[in-house]
C-alpha positions in Angstrom: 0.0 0.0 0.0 0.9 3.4 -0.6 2.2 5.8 1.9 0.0 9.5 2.0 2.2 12.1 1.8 2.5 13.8 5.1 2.2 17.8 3.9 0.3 19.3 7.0 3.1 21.2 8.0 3.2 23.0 4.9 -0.4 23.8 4.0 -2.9 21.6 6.5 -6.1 20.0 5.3 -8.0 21.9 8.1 -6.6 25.6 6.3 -6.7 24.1 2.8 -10.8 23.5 3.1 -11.5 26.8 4.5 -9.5 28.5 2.0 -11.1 26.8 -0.6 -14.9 27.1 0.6 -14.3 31.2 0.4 -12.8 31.5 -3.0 -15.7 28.9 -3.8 -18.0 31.2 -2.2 -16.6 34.6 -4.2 -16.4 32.6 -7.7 -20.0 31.2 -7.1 -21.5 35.1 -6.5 -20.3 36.1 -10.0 -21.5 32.5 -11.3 -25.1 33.8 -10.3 -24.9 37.1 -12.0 -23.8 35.4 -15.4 -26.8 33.2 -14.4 -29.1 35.9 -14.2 -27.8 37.2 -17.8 -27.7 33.3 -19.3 -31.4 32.9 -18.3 -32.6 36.3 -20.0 -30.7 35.1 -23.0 -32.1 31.7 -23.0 -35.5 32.9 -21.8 -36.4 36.2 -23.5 -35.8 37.4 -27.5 -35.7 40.6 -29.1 -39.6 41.6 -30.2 -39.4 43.3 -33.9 -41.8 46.1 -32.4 -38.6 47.1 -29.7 -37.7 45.8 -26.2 -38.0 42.0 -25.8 -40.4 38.9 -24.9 -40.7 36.1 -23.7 -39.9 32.9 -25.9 -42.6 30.6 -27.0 -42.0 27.2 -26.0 -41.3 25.8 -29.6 -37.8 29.0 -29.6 -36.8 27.7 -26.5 -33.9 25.4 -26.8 -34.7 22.9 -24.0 -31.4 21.1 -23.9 -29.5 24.3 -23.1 -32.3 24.9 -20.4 -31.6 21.3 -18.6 -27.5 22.0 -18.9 -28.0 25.8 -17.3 -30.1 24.4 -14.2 -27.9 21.3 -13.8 -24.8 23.3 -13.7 -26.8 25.8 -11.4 -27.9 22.8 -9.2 -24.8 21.1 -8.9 -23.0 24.2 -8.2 -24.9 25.6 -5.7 -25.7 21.7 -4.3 -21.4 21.3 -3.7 -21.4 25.1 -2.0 -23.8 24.1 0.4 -22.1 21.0 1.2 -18.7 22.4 1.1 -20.1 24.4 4.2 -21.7 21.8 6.3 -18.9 20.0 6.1 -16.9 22.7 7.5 -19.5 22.7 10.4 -19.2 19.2 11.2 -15.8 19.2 11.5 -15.1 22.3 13.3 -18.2 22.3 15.4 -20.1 19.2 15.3 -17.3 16.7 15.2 -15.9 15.1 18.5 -14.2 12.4 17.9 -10.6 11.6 17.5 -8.3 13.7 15.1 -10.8 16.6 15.5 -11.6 18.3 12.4 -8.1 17.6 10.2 -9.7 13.9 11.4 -13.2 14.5 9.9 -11.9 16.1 6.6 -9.4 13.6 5.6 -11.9 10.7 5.8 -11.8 10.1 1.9 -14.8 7.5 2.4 -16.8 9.6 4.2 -20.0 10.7 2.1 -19.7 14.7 1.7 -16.0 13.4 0.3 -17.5 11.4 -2.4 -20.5 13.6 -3.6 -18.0 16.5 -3.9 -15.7 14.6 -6.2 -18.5 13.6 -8.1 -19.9 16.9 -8.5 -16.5 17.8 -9.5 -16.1 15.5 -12.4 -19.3 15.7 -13.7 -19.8 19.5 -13.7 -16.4 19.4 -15.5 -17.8 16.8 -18.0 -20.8 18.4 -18.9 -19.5 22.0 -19.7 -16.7 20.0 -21.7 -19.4 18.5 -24.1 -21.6 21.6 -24.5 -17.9 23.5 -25.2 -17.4 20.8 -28.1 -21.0 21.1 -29.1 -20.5 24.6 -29.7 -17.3 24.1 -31.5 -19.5 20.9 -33.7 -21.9 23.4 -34.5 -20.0 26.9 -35.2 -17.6 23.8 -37.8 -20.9 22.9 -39.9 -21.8 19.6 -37.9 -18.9 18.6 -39.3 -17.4 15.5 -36.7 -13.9 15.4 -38.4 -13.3 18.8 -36.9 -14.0 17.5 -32.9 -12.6 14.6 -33.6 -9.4 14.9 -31.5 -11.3 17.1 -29.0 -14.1 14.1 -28.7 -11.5 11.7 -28.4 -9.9 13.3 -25.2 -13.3 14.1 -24.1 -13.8 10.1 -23.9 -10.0 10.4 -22.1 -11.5 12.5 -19.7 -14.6 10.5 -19.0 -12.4 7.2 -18.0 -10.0 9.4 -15.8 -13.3 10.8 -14.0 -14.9 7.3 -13.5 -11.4 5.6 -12.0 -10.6 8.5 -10.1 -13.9 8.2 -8.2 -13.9 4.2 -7.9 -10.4 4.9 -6.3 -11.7 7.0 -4.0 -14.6 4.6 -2.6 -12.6 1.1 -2.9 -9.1 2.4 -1.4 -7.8 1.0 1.3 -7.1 3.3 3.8 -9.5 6.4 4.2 -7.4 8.6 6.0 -6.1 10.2 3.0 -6.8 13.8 1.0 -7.0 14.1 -2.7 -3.2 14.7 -2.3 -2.4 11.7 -1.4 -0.3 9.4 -3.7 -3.0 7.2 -3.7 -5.6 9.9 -5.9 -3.0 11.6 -7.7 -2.1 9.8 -10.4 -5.8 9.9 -11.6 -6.7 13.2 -10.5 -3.7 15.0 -12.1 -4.5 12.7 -15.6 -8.1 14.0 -15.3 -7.3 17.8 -14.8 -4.4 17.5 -17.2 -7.0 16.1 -20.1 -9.6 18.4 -19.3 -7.2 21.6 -20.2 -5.6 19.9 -22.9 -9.1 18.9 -24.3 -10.2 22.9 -23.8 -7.4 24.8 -24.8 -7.5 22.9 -28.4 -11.7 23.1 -28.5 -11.3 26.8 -27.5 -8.8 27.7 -30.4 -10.8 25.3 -33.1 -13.9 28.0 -31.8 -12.0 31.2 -32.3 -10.1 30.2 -35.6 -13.5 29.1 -37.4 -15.1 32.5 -35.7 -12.1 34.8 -36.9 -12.3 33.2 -40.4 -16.1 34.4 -40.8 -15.3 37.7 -39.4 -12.4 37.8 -41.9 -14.9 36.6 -44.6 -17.2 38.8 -43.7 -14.7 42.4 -43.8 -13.9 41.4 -46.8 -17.5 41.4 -48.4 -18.3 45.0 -47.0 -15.1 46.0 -48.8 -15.9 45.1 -51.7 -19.6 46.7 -51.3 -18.0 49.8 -49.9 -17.8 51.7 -53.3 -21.1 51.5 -54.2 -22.9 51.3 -50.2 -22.2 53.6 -47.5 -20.4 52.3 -44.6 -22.1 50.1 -42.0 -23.4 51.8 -39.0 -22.8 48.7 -36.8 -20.0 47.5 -35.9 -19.3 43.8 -36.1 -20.0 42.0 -33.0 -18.0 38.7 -34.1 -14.8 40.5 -32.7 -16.6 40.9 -29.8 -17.7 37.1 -29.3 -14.3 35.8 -30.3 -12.7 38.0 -27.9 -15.3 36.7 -25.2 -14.5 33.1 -25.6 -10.9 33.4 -25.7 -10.5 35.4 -22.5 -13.2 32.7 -20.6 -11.6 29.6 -22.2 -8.3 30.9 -21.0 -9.1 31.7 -17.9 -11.0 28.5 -17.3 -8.3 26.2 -18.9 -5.6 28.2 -16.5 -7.5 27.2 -13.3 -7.4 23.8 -14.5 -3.6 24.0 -15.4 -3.2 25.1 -12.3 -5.4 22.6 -10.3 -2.8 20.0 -12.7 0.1 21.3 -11.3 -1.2 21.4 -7.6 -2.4 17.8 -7.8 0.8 16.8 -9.5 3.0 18.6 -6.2 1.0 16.4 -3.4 -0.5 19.7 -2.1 -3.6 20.5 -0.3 -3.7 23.5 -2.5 -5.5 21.3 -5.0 -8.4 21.3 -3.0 -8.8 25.5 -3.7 -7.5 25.5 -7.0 -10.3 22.7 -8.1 -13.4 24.7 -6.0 -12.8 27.4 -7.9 -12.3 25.6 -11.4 -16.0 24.0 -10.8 -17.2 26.9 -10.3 -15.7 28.5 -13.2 -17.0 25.7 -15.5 -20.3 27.2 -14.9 -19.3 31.0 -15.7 -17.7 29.7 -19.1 -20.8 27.7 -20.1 -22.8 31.1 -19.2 -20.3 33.1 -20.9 -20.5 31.0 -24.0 -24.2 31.0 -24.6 -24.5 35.0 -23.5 -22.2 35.7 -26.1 -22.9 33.0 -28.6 -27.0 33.0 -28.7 -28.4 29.9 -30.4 -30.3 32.2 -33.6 -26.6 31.9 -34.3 -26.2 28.3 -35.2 -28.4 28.0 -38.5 -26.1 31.0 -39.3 -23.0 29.1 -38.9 -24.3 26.0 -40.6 -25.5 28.3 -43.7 -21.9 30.0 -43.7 -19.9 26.5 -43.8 -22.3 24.8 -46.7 -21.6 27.9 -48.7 -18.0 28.0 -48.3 -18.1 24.5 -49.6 -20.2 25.1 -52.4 -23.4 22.9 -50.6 -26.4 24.6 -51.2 -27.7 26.1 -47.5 -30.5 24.4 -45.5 -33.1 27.1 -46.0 -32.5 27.8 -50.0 -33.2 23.3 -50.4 -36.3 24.2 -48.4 -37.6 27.3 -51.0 -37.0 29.7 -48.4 -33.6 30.9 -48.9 -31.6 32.3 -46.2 -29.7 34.7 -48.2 -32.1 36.0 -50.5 -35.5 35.8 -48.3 -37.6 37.0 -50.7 -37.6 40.0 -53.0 -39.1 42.3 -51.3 -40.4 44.7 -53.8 -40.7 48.6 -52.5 -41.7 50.6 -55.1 -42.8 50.6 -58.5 -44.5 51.8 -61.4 -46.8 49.9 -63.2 -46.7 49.6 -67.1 -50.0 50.5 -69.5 -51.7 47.4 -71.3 -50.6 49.4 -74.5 -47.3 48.7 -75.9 -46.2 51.6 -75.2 -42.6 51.6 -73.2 -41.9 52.8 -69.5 -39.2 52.9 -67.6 -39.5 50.7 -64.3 -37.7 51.6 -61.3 -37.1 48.9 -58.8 -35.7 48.9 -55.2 -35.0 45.2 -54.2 -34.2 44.4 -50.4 -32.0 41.8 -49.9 -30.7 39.7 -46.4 -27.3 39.4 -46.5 -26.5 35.9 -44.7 -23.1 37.0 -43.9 -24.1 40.4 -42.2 -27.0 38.2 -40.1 -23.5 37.1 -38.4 -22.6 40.6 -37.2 -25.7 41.5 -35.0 -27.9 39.6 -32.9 -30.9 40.6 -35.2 -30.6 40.8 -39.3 -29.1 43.6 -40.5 -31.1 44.9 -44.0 -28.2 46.2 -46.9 -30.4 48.0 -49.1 -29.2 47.8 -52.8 -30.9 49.9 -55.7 -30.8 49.0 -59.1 -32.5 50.4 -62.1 -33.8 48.4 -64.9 -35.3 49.5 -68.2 -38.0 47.4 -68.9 -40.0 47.0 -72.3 -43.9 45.8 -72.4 
């Protein structure tokens, strides 16, 4: 059997838990705010009259409704336990050991349900990060391939790390025992492999429709006045770049501590569940869901596939000519000149702003009847 590393002179279990239950605490107050902002998102839509309503139930997208309260569940479920089991170490707890005793029981039940809150909160924002990444790439499964595949990684790691925890032998052990590591460390270290390479596959594919789409308002910039929005792609790309990094850093770091035999592992990985949580929030704030037809629409173009909505007779980037103005023509056959204004959605603009932005183009056409 494996020795536990004896590090209580250098960080103690007892200081380690309370350390980690505030930060948990600070992390999970801005988790609710981006809560509060997810649901509106998820929950309300932009009314063509001004302001915003509330979704039918057919625009709601249900499965992004049962991740948001499961994250919000599980989050607030492991701060609540996080502080009983402060309480009953520190207060309620009288037997031997005292409360270093109580908190380094590894079988003890709080133990377990907190480690499996961990890994599965981790696992769940990991798939709807690759979802994302499945859906902004066309549906395309070659291009989550790798990420899927150390999602799977990540799975196993989580399921042996938690069967190591209820079948080991001695239960007087933290996570940073020699006995966890190994399969803790392997966990965190796939998880911010597995995020750091979805997050980039995101912002590349993101970047390149931005790029695409600067490059057809150049080219209408002679003959159209200059856009009065500005892009908001920028804005998303930055937004999921600066939460990925920032999540996949807490879980570097959670790595590292777990790889040193620290009890600083047990901070580092209450504040990266409850980070997973802000991300996911992040994510869908930034990234609403009118956007994935959009994204869909923009990668069957680029490879010459004929978009979803035009195979349907509705056409997403013509929708319809909508016809302003015109004058009509006698039954004579005499000639008249027609003059007709045709408004036209541009499926690459729709990218740029949560609602479709109208380009206006005029053309002139002499008509004989």
């Amino acid at each position: 059997m494996i020795a536990p590393r004896d590090d209580s002179h250098v960080f103690p279990i007892t200081e380690a838990q309370l350390t980690g239950l505030y930060f948990q605490t600070l992390v999970y107050g801005i988790y609710l705010v981006t809560c509060c902002l997810c649901a509106q998102t998820l929950f309300w839509i932009p009314h063509s009259a001004g302001g915003e309503r509330l979704r039918r139930r057919s625009e709601i997208r249900w499965w992004l409704v049962s991740i948001f309260s499961f994250l919000l569940v599980a989050s607030t479920f492991d701060d609540i336990i996080g502080l009983v089991h402060i309480i009953l170490a520190f207060v309620k707890y009288k037997g031997q050991g005292g409360a270093e005793g109580e908190l380094m029981n590894i079988h003890e039940w709080i133990n377990i349900a907190r480690s499996f809150d961990q890994v599965s909160i981790m696992i769940v924002g990991d798939f709807v990060l690759i979802y994302r990444c499945f859906v902004v790439y066309g549906r395309r499964w070659a291009a989550i391939a790798v990420s899927f595949i150390l999602y799977l990684a990540g799975i196993a790691m989580g399921i042996k790390l938690m069967h190591v925890e209820i079948t080991t032998s001695n239960a007087a052990i933290t996570l940073s025992s020699n006995a966890i590591t190994p399969w803790s460390s392997s966990f965190f270290a796939i998880t911010a492999a597995q995020n750091v390479l979805t997050t980039s596959l995101l912002v590349w594919r993101i970047w390149r429709v931005e790029r695409r789409n600067e490059r057809l308002r150049a080219s209408r910039s002679i003959s159209l006045p200059a856009p009065v929005h500005q892009s908001r792609l920028r804005k998303v790309i930055r937004v999921i770049a600066e939460s990925g990094l920032v999540y996949s850093t807490l879980v570097f770091i959670t790595f590292v501590a777990s790889r040193c035999n620290t009890n600083t592992v047990y901070l580092a990985a209450n504040v990266a569940l409850q980070a997973t949580g802000i991300t996911f929030n992040v994510i869908i704030i930034r990234s609403t869901p009118r956007r994935d037809d959009e994204f869909i629409d923009f990668d069957q173009t680029e490879r010459g596939i004929t978009p979803q909505a035009e195979r349907w007779g509705v056409g997403r980037a013509i929708s319809g000519l909508q016809f302003i103005s015109h004058a009509t023509a006698d039954q004579g056959r005499t000639t008249e000149r027609v003059n007709i204004t045709v408004t036209m959605k541009s499926a690459m603009d729709r990218l740029d702003n949560e609602t479709s932005q109208v380009d206006a183009y005029s053309m002139k056409d002499d008509a004989a009847t």
